[in-house]
Phi, psi and omega in degrees: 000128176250144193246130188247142137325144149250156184258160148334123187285160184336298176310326170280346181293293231285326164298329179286006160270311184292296192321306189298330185288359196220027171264136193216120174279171198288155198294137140108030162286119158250143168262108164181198186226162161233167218218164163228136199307295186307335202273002181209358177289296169077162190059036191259084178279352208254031164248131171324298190306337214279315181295352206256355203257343180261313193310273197277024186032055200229039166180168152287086194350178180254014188000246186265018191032226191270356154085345185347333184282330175278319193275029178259014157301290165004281185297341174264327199290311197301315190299293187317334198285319196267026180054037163285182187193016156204176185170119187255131172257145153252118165302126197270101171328299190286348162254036144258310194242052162344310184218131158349094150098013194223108186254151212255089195299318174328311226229006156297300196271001188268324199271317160260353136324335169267322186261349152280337181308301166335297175298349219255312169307330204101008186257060260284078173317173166210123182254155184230131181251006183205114166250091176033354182272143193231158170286138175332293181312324196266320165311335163297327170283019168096013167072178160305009176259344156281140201279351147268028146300349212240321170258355146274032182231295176338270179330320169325294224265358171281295194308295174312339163274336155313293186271021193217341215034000000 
């Protein structure tokens, strides 16, 4: 069985064009996208997922993904093309903090640098400090059902509010 569209007759493409060209959101309205840091960065070896996605094969490491982390000028001129003015992120745990207590100034500085640019743009960051993904090493210690998990995540979001504000 085949299902044919009907398309618009012209006049209405053409009101449904005047209506959008003349759509204006309410003042202090964000436009914008969100991203989740594993899902688009790439190259992240040090996240429970990257390992658990090589172990049990049940999905595709994150190799380079959409590579974002080298491209994200790229990706804000696209945010500028698209008149956005917010873009909610996540910051990657397991690339600030790799090994237990040993934090990764490179990736310090990689994050604010992407996040004054934001600012710079006209672009409200909204940080997200934790998207389901966790550094290896604390998944090797059992993860969030251990309760000291709960005072390396505390140092984490201290460290970060420190280097980030």
């Amino acid at each position: 069985m085949r299902l044919w569209r009907v398309s618009p007759t012209r006049a209405r493409r053409r009101e449904r064009l005047k209506f959008h060209a003349t759509l204006r959101f309410p003042k202090g309205f964000l436009w914008g996208t969100a991203t989740s840091a594993y899902q688009v960065e790439g190259g992240n070896s040090a996240s429970d997922w990257w390992a658990f996605t090589w172990r049990r094969q049940h999905g595709t490491p994150c190799g380079v993904m959409d590579d974002h982390y080298r491209r994200w000028r790229t990706d804000l001129g696209w945010q500028r093309k698209l008149h956005q003015n917010a873009h909610r992120l996540s910051l990657e745990w397991s690339r600030l903090e790799p090994r237990q207590g040993e934090f990764d100034l490179a990736a310090v500085r990689h994050y604010r640098e992407e996040l004054m640019a934001l600012r710079a743009a006209g672009i409200t960051p909204m940080v997200t400090l934790h998207h389901f993904s966790n550094p290896v090493w604390l998944a090797q210690q059992g993860g969030w059902v251990r309760g000291r998990s709960v005072h390396y995540f505390r140092r984490y979001v201290e460290f970060c509010v420190e280097h980030f504000g």
